[in-house]
PDB file of N, CA, C and O in Angstrom, chain B, residues numbered from 101:
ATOM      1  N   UNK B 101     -25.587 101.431 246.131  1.00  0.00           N
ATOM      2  CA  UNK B 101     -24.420 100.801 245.584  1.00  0.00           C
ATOM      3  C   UNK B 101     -24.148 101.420 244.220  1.00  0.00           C
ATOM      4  O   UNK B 101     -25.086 101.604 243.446  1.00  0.00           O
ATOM      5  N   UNK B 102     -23.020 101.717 243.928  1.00  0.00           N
ATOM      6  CA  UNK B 102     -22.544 102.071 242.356  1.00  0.00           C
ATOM      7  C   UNK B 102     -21.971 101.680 241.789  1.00  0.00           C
ATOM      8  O   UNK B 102     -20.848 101.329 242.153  1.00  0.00           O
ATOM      9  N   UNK B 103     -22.463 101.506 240.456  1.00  0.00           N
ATOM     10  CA  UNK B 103     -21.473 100.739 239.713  1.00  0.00           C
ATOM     11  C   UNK B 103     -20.269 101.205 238.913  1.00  0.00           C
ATOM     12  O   UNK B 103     -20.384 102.006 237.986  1.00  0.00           O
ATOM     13  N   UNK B 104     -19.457 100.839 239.180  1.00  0.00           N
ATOM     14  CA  UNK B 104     -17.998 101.412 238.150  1.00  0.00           C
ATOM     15  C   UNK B 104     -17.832 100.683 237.238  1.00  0.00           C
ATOM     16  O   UNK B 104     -17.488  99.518 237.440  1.00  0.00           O
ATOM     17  N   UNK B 105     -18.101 101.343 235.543  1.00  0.00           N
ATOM     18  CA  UNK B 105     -17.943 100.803 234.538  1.00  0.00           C
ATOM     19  C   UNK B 105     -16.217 100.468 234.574  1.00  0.00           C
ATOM     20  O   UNK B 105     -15.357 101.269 234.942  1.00  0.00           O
ATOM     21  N   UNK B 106     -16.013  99.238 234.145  1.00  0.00           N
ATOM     22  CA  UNK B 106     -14.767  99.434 233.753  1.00  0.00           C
ATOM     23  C   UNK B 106     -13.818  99.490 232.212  1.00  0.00           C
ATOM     24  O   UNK B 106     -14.441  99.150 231.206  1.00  0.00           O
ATOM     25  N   UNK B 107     -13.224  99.659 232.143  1.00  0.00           N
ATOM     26  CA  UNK B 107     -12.625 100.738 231.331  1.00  0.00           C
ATOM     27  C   UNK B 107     -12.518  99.357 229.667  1.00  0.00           C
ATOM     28  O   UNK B 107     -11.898  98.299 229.772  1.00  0.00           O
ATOM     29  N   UNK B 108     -13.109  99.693 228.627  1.00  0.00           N
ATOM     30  CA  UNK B 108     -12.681  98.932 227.605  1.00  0.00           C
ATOM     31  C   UNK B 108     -11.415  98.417 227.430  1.00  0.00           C
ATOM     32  O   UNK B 108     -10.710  99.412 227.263  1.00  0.00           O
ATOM     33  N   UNK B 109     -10.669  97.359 227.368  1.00  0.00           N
ATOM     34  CA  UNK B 109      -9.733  96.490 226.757  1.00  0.00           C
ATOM     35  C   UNK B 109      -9.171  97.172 225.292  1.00  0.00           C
ATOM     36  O   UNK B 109      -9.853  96.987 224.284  1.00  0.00           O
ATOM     37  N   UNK B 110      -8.323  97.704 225.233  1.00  0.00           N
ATOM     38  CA  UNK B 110      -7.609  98.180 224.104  1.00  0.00           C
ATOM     39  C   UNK B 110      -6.969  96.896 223.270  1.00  0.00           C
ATOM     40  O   UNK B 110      -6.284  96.107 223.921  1.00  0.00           O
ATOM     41  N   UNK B 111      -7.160  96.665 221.892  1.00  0.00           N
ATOM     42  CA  UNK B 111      -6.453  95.885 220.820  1.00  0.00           C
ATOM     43  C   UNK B 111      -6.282  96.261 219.631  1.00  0.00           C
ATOM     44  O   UNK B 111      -6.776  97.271 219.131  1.00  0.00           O
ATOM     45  N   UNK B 112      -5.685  95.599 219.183  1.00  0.00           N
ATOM     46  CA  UNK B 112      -5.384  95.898 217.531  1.00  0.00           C
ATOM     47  C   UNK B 112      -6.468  95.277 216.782  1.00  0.00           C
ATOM     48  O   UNK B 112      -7.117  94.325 217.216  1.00  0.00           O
ATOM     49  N   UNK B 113      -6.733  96.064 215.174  1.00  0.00           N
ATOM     50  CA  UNK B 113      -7.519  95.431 214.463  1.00  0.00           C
ATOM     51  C   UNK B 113      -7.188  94.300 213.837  1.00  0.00           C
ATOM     52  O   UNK B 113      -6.425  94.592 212.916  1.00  0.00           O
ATOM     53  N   UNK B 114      -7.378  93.200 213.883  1.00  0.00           N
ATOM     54  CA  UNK B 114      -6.722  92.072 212.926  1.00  0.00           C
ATOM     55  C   UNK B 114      -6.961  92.837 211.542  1.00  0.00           C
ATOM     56  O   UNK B 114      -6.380  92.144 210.706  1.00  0.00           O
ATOM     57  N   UNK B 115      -7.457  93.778 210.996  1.00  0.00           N
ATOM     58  CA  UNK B 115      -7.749  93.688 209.407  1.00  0.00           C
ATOM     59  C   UNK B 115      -6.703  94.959 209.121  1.00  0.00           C
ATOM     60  O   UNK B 115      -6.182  94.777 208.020  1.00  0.00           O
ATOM     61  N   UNK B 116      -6.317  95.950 209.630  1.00  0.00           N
ATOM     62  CA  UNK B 116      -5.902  97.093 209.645  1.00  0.00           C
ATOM     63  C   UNK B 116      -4.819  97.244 211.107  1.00  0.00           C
ATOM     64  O   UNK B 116      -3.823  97.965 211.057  1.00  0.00           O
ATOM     65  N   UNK B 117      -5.065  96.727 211.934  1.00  0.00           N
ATOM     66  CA  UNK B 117      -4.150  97.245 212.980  1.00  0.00           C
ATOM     67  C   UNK B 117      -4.343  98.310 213.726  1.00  0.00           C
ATOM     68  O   UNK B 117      -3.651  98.397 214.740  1.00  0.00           O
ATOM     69  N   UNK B 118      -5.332  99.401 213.423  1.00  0.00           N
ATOM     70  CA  UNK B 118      -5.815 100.604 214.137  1.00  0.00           C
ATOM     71  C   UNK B 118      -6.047  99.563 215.390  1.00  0.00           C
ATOM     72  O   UNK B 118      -6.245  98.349 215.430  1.00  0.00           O
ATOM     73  N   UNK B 119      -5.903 100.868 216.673  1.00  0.00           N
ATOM     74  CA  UNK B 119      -6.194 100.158 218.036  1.00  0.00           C
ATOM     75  C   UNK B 119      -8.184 100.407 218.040  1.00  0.00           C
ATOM     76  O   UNK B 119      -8.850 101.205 217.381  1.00  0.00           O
ATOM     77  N   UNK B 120      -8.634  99.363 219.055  1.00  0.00           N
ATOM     78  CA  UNK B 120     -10.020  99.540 218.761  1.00  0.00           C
ATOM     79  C   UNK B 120     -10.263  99.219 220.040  1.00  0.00           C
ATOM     80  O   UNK B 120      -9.442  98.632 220.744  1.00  0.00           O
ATOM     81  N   UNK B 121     -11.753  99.693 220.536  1.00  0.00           N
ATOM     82  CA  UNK B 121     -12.281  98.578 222.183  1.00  0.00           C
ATOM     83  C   UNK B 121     -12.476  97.401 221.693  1.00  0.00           C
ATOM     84  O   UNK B 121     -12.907  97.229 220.552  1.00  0.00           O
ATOM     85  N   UNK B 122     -12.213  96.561 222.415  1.00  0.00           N
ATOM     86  CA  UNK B 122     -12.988  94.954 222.947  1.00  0.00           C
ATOM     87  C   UNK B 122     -13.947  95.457 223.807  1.00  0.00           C
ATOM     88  O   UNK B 122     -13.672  95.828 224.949  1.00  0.00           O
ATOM     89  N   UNK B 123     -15.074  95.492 223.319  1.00  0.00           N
ATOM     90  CA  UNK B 123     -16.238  96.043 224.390  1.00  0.00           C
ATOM     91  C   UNK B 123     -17.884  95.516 223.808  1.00  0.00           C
ATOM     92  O   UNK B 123     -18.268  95.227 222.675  1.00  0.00           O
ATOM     93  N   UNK B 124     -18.608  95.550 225.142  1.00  0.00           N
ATOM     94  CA  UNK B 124     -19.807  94.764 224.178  1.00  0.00           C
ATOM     95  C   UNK B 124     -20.353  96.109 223.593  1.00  0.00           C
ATOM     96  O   UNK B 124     -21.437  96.192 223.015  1.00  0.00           O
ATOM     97  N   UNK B 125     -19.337  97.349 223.839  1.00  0.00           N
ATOM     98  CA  UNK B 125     -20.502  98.262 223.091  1.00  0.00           C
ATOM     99  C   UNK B 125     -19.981  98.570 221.543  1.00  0.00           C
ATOM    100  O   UNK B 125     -20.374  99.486 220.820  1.00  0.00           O
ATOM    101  N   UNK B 126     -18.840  97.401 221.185  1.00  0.00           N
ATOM    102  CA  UNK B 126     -17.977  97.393 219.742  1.00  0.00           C
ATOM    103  C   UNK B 126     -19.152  96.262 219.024  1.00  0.00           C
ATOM    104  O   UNK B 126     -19.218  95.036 219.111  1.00  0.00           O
ATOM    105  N   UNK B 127     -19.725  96.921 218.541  1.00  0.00           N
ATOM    106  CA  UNK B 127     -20.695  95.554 217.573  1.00  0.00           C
ATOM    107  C   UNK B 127     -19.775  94.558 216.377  1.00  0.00           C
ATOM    108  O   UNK B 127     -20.044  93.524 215.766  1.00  0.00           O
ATOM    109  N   UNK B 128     -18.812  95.294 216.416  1.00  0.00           N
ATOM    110  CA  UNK B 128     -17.450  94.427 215.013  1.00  0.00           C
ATOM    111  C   UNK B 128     -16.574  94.097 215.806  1.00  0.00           C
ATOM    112  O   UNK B 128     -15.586  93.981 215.081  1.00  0.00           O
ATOM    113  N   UNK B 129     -16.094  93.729 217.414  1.00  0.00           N
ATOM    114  CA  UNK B 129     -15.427  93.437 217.852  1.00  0.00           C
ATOM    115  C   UNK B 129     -15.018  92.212 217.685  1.00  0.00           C
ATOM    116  O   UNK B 129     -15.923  91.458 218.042  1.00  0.00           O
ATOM    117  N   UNK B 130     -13.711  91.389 217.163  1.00  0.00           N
ATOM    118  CA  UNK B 130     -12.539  92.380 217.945  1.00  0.00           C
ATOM    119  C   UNK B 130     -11.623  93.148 216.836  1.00  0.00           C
ATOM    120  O   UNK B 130     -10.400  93.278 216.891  1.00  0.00           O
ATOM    121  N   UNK B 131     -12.652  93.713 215.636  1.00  0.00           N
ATOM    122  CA  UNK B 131     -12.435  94.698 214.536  1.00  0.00           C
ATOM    123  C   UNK B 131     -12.447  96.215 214.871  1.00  0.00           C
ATOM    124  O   UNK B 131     -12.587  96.516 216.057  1.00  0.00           O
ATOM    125  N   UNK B 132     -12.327  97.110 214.030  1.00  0.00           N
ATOM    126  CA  UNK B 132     -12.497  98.164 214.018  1.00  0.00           C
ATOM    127  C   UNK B 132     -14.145  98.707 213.774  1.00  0.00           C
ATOM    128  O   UNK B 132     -14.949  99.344 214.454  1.00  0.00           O
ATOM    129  N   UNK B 133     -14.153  98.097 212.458  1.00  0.00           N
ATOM    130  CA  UNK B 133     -15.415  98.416 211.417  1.00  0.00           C
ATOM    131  C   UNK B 133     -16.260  97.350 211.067  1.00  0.00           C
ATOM    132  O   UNK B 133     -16.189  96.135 211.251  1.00  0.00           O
ATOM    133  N   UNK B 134     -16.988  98.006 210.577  1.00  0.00           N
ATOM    134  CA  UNK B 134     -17.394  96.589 209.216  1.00  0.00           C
ATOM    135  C   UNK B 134     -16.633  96.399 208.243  1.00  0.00           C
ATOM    136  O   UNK B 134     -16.108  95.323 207.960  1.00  0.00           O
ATOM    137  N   UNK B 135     -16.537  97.232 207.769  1.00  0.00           N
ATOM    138  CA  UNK B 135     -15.277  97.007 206.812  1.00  0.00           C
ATOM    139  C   UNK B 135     -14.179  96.209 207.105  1.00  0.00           C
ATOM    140  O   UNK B 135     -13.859  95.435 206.202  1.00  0.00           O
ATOM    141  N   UNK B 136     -13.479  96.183 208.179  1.00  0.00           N
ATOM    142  CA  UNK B 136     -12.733  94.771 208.272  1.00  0.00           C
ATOM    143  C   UNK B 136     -13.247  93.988 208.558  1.00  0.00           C
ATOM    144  O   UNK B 136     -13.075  93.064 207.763  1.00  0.00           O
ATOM    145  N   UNK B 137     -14.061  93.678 209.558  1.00  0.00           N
ATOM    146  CA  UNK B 137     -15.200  92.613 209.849  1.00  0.00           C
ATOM    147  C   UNK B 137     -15.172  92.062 208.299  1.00  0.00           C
ATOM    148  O   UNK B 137     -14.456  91.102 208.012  1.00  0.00           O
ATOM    149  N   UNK B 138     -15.987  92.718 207.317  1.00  0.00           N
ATOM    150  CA  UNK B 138     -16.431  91.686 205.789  1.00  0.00           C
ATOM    151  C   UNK B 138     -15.043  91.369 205.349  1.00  0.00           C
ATOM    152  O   UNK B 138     -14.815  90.178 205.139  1.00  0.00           O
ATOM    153  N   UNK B 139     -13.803  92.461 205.122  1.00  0.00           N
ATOM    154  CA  UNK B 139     -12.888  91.887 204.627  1.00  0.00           C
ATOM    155  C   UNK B 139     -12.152  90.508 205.284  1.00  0.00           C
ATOM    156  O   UNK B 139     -11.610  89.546 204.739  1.00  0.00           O
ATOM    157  N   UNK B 140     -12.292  90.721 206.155  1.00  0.00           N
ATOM    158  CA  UNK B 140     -11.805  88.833 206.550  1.00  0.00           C
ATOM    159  C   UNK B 140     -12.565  88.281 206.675  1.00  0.00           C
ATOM    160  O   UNK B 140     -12.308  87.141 207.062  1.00  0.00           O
ATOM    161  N   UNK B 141     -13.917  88.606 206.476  1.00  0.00           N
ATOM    162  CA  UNK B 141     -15.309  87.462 206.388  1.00  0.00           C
ATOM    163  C   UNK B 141     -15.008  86.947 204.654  1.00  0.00           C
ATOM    164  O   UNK B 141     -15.343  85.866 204.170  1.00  0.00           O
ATOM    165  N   UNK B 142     -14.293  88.067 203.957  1.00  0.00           N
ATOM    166  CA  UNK B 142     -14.072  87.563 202.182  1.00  0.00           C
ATOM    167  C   UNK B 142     -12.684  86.970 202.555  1.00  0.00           C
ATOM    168  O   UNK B 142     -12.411  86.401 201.498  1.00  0.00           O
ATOM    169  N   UNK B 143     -11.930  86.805 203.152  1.00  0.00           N
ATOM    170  CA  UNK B 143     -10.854  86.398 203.054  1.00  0.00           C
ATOM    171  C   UNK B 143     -10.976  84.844 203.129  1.00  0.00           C
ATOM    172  O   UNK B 143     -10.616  84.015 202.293  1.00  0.00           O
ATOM    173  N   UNK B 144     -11.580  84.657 204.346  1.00  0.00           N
ATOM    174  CA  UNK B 144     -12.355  83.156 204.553  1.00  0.00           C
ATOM    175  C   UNK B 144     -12.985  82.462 203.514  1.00  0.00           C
ATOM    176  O   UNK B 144     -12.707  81.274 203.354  1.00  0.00           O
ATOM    177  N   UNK B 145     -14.178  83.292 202.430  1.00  0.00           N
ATOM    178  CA  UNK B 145     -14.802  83.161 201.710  1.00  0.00           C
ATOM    179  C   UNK B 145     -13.741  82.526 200.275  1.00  0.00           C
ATOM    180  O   UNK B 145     -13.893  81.597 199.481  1.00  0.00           O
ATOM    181  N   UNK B 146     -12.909  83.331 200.428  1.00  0.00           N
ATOM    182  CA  UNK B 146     -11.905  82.854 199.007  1.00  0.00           C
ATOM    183  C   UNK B 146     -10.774  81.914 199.356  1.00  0.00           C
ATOM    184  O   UNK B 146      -9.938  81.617 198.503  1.00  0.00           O
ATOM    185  N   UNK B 147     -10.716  81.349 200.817  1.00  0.00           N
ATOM    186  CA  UNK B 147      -9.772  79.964 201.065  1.00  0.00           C
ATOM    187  C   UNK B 147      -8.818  80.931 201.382  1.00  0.00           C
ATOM    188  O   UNK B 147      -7.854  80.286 200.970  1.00  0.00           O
ATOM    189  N   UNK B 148      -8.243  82.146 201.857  1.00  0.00           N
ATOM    190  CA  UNK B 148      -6.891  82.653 202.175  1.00  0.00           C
ATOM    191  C   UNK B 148      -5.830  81.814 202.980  1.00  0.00           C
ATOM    192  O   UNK B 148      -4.647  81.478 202.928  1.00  0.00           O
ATOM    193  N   UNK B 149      -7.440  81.614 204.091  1.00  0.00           N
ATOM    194  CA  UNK B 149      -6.600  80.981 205.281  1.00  0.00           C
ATOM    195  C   UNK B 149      -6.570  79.812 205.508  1.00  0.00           C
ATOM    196  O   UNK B 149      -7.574  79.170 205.816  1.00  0.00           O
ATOM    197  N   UNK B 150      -5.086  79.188 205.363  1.00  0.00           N
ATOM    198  CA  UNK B 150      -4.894  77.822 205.746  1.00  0.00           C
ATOM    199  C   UNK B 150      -3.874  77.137 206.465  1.00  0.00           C
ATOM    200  O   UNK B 150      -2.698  77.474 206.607  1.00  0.00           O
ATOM    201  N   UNK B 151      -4.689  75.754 207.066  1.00  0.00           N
ATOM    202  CA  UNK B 151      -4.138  75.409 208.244  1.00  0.00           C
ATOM    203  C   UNK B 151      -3.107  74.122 207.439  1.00  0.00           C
ATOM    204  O   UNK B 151      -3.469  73.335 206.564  1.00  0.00           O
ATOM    205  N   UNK B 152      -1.970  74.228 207.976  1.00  0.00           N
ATOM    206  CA  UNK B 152      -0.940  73.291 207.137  1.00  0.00           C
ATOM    207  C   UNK B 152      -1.333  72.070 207.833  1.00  0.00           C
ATOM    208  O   UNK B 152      -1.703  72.046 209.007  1.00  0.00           O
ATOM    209  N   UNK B 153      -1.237  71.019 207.031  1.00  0.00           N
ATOM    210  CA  UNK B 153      -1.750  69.839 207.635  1.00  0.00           C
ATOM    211  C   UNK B 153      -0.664  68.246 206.897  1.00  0.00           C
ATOM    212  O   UNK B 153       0.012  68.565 205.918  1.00  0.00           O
ATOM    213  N   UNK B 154      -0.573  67.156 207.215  1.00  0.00           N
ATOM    214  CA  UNK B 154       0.236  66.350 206.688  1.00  0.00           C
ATOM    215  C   UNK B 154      -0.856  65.625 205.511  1.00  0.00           C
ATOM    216  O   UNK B 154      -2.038  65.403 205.776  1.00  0.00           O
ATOM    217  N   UNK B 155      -0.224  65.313 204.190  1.00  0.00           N
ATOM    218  CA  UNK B 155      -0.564  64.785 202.937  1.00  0.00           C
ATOM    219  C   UNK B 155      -1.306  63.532 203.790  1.00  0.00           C
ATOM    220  O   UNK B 155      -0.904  62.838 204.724  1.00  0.00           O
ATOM    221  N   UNK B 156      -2.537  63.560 203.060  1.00  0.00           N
ATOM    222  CA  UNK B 156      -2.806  61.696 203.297  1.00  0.00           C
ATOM    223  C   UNK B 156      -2.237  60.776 202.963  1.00  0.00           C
ATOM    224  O   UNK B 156      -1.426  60.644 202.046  1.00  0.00           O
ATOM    225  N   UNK B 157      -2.674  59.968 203.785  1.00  0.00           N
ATOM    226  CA  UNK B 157      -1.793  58.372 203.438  1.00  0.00           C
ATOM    227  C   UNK B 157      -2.820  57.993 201.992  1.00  0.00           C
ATOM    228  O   UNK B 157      -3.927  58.452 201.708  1.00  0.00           O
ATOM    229  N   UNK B 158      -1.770  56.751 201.073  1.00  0.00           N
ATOM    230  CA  UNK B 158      -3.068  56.019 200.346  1.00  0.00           C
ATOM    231  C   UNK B 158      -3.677  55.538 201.254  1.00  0.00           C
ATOM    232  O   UNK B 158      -4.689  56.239 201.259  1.00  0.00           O
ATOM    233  N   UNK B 159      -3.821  54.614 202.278  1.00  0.00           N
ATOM    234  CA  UNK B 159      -4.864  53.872 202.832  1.00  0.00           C
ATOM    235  C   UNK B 159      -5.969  54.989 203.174  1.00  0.00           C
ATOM    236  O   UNK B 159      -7.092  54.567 202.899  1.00  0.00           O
ATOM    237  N   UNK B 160      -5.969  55.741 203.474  1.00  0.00           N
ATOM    238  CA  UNK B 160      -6.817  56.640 203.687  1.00  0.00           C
ATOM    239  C   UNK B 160      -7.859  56.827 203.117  1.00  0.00           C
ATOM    240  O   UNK B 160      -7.786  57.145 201.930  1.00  0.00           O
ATOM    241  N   UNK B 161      -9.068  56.712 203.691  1.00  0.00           N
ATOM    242  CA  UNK B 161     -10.585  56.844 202.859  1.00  0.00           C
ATOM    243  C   UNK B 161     -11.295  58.483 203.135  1.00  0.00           C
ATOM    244  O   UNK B 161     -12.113  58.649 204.040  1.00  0.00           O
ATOM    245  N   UNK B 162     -10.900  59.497 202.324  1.00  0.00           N
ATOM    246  CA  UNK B 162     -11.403  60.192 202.332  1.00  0.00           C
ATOM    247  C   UNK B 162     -12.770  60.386 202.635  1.00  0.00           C
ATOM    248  O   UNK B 162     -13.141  61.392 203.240  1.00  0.00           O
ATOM    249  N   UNK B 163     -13.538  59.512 202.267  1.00  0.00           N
ATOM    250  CA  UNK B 163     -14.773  59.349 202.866  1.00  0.00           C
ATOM    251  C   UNK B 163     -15.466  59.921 203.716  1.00  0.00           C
ATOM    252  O   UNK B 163     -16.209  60.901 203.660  1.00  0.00           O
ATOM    253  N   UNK B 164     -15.007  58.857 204.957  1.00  0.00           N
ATOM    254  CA  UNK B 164     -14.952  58.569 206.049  1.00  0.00           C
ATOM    255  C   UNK B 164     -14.224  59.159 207.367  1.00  0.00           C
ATOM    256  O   UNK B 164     -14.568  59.259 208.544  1.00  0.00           O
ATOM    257  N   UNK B 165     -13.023  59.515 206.615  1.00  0.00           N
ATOM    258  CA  UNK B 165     -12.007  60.132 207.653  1.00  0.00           C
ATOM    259  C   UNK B 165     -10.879  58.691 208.624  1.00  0.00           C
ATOM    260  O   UNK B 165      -9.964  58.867 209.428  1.00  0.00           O
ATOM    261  N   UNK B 166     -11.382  57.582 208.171  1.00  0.00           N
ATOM    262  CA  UNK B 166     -10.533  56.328 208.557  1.00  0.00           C
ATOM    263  C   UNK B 166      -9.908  56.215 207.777  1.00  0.00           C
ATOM    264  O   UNK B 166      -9.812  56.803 206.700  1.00  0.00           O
ATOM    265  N   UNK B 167      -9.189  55.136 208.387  1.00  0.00           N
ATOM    266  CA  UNK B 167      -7.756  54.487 207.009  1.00  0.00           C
ATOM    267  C   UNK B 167      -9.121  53.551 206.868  1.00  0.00           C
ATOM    268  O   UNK B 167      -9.958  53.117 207.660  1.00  0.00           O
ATOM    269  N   UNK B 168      -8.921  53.480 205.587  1.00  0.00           N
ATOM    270  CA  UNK B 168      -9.726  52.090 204.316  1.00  0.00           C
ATOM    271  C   UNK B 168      -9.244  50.766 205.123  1.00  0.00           C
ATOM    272  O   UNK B 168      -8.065  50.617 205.445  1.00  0.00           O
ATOM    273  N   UNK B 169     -10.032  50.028 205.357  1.00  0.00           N
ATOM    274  CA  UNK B 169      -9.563  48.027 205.941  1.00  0.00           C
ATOM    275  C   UNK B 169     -10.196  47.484 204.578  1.00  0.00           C
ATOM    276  O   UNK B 169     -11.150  47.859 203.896  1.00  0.00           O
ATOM    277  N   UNK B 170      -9.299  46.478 204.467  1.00  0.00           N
ATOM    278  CA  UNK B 170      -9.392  45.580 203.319  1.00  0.00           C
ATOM    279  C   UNK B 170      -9.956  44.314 203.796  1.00  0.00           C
ATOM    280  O   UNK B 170      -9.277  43.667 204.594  1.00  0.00           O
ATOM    281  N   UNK B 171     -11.503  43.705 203.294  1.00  0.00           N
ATOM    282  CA  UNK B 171     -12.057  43.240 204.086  1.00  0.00           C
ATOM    283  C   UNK B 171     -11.258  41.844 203.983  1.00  0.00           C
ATOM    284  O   UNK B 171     -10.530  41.560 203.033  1.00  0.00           O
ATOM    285  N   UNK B 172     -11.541  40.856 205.304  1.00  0.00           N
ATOM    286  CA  UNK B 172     -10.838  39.188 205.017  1.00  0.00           C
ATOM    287  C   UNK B 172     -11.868  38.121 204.988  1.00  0.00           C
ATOM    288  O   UNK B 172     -11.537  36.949 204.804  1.00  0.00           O
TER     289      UNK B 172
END
């Protein structure tokens, strides 16, 4: 029986855009390099990326992640 490798998955670099494999033989996949690999590992690191989210309410207990109950 033989096996037919099949052919790497072509993508873009998220850090640069150069095309790169998606392959398990890409150790920075789904990067180019290391070099982009760390640069969006620092991008993360310095808060770049953020997810828009709605203002809390006052009742809201940061805490916890519940709205605050006011005991009776």
């Amino acid at each position: 029986m033989s096996s037919s490798a099949t052919p790497a998955r072509r993508v873009r670099c998220p850090g640069c855009s150069k095309p790169c494999d998606y392959a398990a033989t890409n150790p920075n996949r789904p990067f180019c390099s290391t070099r982009c690999k760390l640069g969006d590992l620092g991008a993360w690191a310095e808060e770049r990326y953020r997810v828009e989210a709605a203002p809390p309410r006052e009742d809201d207990d940061p805490a916890d992640g519940e709205p605050s109950r006011t005991p009776s």
